[in-house]
N, C-alpha and C positions, 0 to 999 in steps of 0.2 A: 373649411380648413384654411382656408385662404384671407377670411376676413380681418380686419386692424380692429383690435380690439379695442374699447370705449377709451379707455383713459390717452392710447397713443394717436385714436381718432381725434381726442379733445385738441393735444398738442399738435398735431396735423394742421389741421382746418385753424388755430391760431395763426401759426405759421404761415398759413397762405394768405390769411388777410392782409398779415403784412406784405407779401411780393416776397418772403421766403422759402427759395426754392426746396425740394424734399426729393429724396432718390429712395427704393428701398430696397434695400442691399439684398437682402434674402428675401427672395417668393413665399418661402411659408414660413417665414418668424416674423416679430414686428419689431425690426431691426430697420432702423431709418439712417438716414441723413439729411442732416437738414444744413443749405448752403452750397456753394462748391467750392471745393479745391484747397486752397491753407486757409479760406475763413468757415470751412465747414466744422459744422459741430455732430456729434453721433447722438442717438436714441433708441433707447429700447422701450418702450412702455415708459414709464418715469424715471428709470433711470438715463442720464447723461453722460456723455464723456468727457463730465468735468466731475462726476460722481468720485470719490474718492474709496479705491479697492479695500484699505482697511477698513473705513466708516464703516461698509457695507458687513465686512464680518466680525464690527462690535455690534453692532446695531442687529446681527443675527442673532448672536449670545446675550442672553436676555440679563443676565444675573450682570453681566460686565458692563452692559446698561447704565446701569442701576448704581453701580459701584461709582462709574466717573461722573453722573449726573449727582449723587451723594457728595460727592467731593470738588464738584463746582458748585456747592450750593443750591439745587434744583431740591423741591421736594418731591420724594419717592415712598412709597412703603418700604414697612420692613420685611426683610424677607432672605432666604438664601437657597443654593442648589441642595437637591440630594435626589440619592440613587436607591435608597430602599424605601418601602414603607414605614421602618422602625425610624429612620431620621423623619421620613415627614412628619408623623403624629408627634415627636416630640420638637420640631420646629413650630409644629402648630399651637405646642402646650406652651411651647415659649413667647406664641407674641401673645397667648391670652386676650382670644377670641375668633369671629370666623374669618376667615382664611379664601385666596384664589392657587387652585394649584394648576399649574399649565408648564409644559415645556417649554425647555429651555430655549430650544430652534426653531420652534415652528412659528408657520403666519398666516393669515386670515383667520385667526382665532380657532386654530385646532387644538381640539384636547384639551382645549378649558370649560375649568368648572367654577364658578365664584361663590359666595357665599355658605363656603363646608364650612359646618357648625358640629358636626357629630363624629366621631370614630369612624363608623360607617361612611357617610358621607367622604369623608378626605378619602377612603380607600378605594370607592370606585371612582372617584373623583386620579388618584394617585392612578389607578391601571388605567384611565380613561387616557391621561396624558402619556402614559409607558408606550400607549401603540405610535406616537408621534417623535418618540427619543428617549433616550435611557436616560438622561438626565430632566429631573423635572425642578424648577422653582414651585417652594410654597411661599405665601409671603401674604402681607396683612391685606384685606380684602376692605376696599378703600369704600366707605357707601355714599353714594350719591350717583348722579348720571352719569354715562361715557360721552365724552366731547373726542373728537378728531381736530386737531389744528394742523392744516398746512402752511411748512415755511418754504418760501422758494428765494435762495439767495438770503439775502439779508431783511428779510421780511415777511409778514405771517400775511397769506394770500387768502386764507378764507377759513372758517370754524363752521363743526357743523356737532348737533346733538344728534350722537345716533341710538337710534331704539331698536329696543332688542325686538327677533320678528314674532308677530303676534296678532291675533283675532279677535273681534268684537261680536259679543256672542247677541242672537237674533230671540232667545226664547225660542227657538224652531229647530233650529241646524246643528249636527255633532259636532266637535271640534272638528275631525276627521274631514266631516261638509264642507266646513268654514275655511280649514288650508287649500283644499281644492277649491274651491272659490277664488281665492287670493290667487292661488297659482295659476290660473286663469286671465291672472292681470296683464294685457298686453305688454306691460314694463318689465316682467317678470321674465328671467331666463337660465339658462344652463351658465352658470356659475362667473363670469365676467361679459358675459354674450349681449345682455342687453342692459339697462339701468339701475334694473333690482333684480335679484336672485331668489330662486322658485325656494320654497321654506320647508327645510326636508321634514321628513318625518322617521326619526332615528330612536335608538338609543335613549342620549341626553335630552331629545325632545319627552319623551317619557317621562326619565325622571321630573322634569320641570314641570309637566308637568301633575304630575305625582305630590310635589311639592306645594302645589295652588288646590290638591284634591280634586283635579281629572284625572279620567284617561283621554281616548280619542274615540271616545263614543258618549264621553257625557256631551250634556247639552246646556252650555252656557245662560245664563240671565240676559235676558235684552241690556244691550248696552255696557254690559261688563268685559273687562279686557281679560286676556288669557293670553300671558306669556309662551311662547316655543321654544328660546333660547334665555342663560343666563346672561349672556356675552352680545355686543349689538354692531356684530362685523356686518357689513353689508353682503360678504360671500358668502354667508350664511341667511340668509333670510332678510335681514334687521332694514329698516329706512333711515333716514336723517333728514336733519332741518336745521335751514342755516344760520346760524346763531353769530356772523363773522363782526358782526356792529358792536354786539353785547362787552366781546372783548376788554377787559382793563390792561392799561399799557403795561402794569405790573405784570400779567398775565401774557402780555403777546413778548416782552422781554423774557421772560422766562421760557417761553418754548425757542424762541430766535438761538437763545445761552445754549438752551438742549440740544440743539439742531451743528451747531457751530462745534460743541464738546466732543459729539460723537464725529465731524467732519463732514454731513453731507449738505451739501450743495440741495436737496429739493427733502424733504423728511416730512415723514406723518409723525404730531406729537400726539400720541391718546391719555386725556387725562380723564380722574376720575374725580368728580366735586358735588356737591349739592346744587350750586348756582354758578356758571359759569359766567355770569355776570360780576361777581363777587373776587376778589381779591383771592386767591387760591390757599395760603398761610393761614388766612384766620380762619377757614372752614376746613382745614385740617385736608384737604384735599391735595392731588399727587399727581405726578407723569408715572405711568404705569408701562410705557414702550414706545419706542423712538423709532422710526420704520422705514427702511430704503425702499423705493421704488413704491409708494403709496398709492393707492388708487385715487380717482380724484372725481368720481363720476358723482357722488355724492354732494361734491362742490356744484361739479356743471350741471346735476339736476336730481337737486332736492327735492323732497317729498311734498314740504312746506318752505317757505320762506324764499329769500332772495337768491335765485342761480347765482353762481360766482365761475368766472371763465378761469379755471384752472389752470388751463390749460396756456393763454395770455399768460399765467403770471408764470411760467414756467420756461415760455419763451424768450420772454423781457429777461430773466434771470440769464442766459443763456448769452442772445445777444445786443441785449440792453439799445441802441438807439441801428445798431448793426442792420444789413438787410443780408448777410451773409452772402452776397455774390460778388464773385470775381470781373473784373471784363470780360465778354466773350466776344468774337468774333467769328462769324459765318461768310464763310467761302462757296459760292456756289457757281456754275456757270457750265459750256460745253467744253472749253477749252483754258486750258491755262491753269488749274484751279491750283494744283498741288504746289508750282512758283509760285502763286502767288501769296497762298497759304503761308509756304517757308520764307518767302520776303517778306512777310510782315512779323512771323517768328526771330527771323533772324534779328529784327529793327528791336523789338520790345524786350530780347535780351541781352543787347547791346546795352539798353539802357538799363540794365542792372533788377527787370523780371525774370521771376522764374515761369516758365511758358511751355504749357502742355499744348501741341501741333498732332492735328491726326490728319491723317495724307493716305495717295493712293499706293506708298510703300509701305505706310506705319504708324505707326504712337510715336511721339517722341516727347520725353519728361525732358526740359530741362537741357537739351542737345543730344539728349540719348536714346536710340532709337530701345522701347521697353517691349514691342511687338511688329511682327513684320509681316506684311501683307498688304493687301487691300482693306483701310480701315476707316471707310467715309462713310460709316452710319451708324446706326443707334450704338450698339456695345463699343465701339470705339470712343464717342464723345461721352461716351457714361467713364469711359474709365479715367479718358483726361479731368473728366470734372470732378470723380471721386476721389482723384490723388490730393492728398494732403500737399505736396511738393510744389502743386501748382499756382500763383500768382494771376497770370492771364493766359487765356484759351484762345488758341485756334483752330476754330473746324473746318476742313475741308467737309461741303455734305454735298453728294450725289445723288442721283435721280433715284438710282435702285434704294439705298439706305431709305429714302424718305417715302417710297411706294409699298416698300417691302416692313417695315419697322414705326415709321415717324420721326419724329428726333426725340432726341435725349435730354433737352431744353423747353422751358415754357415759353422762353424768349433771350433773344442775345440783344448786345448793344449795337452794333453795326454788321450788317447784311451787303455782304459785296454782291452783285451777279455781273459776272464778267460780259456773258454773250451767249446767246441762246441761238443753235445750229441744228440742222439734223443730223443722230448720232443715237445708235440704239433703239428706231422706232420700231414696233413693231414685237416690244417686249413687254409685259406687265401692263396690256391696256393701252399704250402712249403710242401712237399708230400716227399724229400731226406734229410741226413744230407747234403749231398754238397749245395742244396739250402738252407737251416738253415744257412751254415758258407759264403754264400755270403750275404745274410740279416743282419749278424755280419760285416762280412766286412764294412758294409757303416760306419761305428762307427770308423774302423782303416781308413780310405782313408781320414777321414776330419779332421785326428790330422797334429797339424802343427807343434810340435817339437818332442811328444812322442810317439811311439806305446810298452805297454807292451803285453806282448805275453807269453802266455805257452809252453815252449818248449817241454812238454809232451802229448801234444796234436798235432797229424798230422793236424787238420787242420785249428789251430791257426800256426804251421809253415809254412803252406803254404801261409798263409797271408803275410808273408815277402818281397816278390818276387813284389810283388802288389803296394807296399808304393810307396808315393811321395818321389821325390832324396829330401834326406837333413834332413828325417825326421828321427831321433833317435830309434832303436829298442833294448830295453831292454826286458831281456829274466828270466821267472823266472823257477823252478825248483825243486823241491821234492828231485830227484834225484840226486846228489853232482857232479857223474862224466855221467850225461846226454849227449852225445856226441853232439846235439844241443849246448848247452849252453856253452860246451868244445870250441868247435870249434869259437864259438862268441869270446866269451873272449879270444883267443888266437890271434881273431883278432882285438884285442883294443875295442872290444865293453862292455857295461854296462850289470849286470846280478845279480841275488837276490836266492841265494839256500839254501838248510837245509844242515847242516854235524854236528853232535854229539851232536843236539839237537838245536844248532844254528844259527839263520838268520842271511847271510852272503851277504854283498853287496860287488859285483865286478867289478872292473873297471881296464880292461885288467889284469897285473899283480896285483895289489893291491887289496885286500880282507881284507876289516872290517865287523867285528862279533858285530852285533848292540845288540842282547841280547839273552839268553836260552827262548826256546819256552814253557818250562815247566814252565817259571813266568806270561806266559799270560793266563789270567784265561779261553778265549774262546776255548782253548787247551785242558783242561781238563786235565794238565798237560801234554799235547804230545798225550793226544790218539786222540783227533779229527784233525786230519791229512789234511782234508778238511781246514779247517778254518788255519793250519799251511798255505797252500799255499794259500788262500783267503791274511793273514797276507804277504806274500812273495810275491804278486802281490801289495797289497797296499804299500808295504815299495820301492817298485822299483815305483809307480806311486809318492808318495810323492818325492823321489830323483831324478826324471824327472822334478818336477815343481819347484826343486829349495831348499828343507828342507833339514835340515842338520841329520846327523845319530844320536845325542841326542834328537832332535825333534823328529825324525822317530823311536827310540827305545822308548821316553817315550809315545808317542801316544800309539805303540801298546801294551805296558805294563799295560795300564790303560784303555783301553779296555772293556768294559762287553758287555757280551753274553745273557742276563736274559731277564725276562720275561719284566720287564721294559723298557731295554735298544735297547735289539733286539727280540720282542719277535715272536714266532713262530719258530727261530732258534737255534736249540741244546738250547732249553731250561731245566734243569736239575730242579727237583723236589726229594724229598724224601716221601713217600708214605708210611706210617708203616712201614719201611724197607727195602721198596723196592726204589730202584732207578729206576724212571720214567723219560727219555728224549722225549721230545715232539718239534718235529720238522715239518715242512712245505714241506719236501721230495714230491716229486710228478712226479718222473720218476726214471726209472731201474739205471742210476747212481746214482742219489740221494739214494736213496735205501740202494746199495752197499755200500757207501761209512758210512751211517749212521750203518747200521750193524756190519761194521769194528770198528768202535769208538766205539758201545756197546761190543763187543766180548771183547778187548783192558782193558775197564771200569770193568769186573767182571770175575769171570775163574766161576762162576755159571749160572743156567737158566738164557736161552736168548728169550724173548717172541716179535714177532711182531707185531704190530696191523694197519693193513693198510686201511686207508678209502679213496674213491672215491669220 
């Protein structure tokens, strides 16, 4: 019930070659996304959400087809609707000769019957099609093979001859034997399930074969073919073979024209010809249906001939040289995480992104908080990265999200980890700080250009050692002459420290002083020292994804820390006289570190008040 079916499987596994990320919106539909945020694009099977809503209901109405491809010049049969039996027979006496009569709505070739030649014939041929829609097309029955052409975008991605389904008889086996046989064939399955489709034995199967002088108990000639269907859909029975070289440019122009007429963005052309090799005009041959949301499994795996990645050329069409991902940014760490999340949010929409932020109060699109809670795991970064509104992403991710869920990402561009404490042990299995800092680690191992790291923390530097070759580690620093951070930067590498009050970004020898940390109000003028290096992690993550150092000084210069902006952290109160900070502390660093800022903030009484 849950499986992606072939052709959204095709476009899937495209997608991923490229490094194109995929969400799926619904558990049991094959409803995708593919990308995040405003460069994602949507998917259902073949259809896209660049598919065009009218296309889709000309391209249902068979007869209006027909009408606009007549009128671009496309060759079609003749043919038109009717609702009784008395107009079909006499639509049939009017094109004088035989005839396909098929509904008007339907798809994967229901209710068609081709070649009626007789009175008889067009009428159960006529009620055949009545159980699929009251309205039924009759129209000239075009002889030669059925081709399928796929166009995706502005070009025919692959042709295939498909055959109607059918058995090759042994001298030994009944028909009857022979379909069981075939249905046997591991390719074979329940109606889009596997590559080919099990070959019913129905009705019209009768007739046809009635038509050749079986039933489903004669017993075929060695080596003789025995039709089951008139029609050669693959949801019915049929195979194909890929014929996509043979093409003449006159011929791949004319299905691109068909494809363009009716509006869709990816269209199955089925035409009907003797040689598909052939110029389609002088063999008097025709587009017979124009079809949204085409299958394409026929392409990716032919019977015979050359596979054709449909499923590529579908994606290409989509997003052409694109890889569909936005920046992300991952925040993780014991302390600090939610500042520093929102300082780096704040910097990237300063600079004129729109910026999805998930934090341990919320979502936020764009400066708006869109849900509120605790929302630093899976279903939280699924929704920042499926908002279309989005630009760049930052995740706050937490220990539990990522024990309890995993992430919501294959991979981000830069992976902060602030510092790794005790805090929760004793929860879901993590009973060490060493197991704490390898549940952190999954955060640095899935950055693909940046890891920032504490270099005051042992086991953010032990995380170094771990990275992927090629990925970027910038190092940040309290401490000015940290021997970590020394020794980095001596070796060309990138690094972000405090000296005389000032955040200092380092790139091997060169050191720019982006601004005094006594203008950021979240400082407290320099005494909360926490939030200084919270600031010195976000200022190295922004210069990882690419912001310049007036970007990165005004971001954090304009900053708030309040009850409004960040509340629950060092939030600052006056109280008759008394200065009351009210903070979200809830382990022995945190603790410490908040103590220090209060001790810093007054040389009078220092009162705690700790709640559990």
């Amino acid at each position: 019930r849950h499986a992606i079916g072939t052709s959204t499987a095709a476009v899937l596994a495209a997608a991923h070659r490229r490094g194109i990320p995929s969400l799926r919106l619904i558990e049991e539909a094959n409803l995708f996304q593919l990308g995040w945020g405003s460069r994602q694009k949507r998917l259902q099977a073949t259809i896209t959400g660049a598919t065009n809503h009218v296309a889709v209901g000309i391209a249902s109405d068979k007869q209006l087809t027909k009408t606009l491809l007549d009128q671009a010049g496309v060759p079609v049969p003749a043919g038109s609707t009717v609702t009784t039996l008395e107009q079909a027979l006499r639509e049939a006496r009017r094109i004088k000769g035989p005839v396909t009569v098929k509904p008007l709505d339907a798809n994967q070739g229901k209710g068609v019957t081709v070649n009626c030649a007789t009175q008889d014939e067009i009428a159960r041929a006529f009620e055949f099609a009545r159980k699929y829609g009251r309205h039924v097309i009759v129209e000239e029955f075009l002889h030669g093979r059925d081709y399928r052409v796929l166009v995706t975008g502005h070009k025919v991605a692959a042709a295939s001859w498909r055959r109607p389904p059918h058995v090759t008889g042994d001298g030994v086996s009944t028909v009857r034997e022979l379909v069981e046989i075939e249905n046997r064939n591991p390719a074979r399955g329940d109606g889009h399930t596997n590559i080919l489709t099990t070959i019913p034995l129905d009705d019209l199967a009768l007739q046809v074969l009635a038509r050749q002088g079986h039933d489903l108990d004669s017993v075929p000639a060695e080596g003789s073919v025995v039709d089951l269907r008139g029609n050669a859909n693959l949801s019915t029975g049929g195979t194909a073979e890929d014929v996509t070289d043979l093409l003449p440019e006159e011929t791949r122009d004319i299905c691109i024209r068909a494809a363009r007429t009716i509006g869709l963005d990816v269209a199955g052309i089925d035409i009907v010809c003797q040689d598909i090799a052939r110029p389609l005009r002088e063999q008097k041959g025709g587009i017979i249906e124009v079809n949204a949301a085409p299958g394409i499994r026929m392409h990716q795996y032919p019977s015979r001939g050359t596979p054709r990645d449909a499923g590529a050329a579908i994606v290409d069409a989509l997003f052409g040289a694109d890889d569909g991902r936005i920046p992300v940014v991952a925040v993780t760490g014991t302390n600090g995480k939610t500042t520093t999340s929102l300082m780096i949010a704040h910097a990237t929409r300063l600079a004129g992104l729109r910026t999805g932020v998930t934090t341990t109060e919320g979502v936020y699109i764009d400066g708006e908080r869109i849900v509120k809670g605790d929302c630093t795991g899976y279903r939280s970064a699924r929704t920042v990265l499926a908002s279309p509104d989005v630009d760049f992403a930052v995740l706050e991710t937490a220990r539990g999200g990522i024990l309890k869920r995993g992430l919501a990402f294959d991979r981000c561009d830069v992976a902060v980890v602030l510092n790794v404490s005790a805090d929760h042990l004793g929860l879901d299995g993590i009973d060490t700080v060493e197991e704490l800092a390898r549940v952190k680690f999954v955060i640095a191992e899935r950055a693909r250009r940046a890891v920032v790291l504490n270099a005051e923390d042992d086991h953010c530097v032990a995380m170094s050692s771990e990275l992927a070759h090629g990925v970027e580690i910038l190092y940040f620093a309290l401490d000015a002459d940290n021997p970590v951070l020394l020794r980095h930067l001596e070796n060309g590498g990138r690094g972000v420290y405090l000296e005389d009050n000032m955040i200092v970004l380092a790139t091997g020898t060169r050191h720019d002083a982006l601004l005094d940390v006594r203008t950021m109000p979240c400082t407290m003028k320099g005494a909360a020292r926490y939030n200084i290096a919270n600031a010195l992690a976000a200022a190295a993550a922004l210069s990882a994804t690419g912001f310049g150092n007036i970007e990165i000084a005004a971001g954090l210069r304009t900053f708030l820390s309040d009850w409004k902006h960040n509340p629950l952290r060092s939030n600052v109160f006056d109280v008759d006289g008394v200065t009351v900070i009210f903070d979200y502390a809830h382990n022995t660093a945190a603790y410490a570190a908040l103590a220090e800022t209060a001790r810093a903030l007054t040389p009078g009484r220092l009162v705690g008040v700790v709640a559990a």
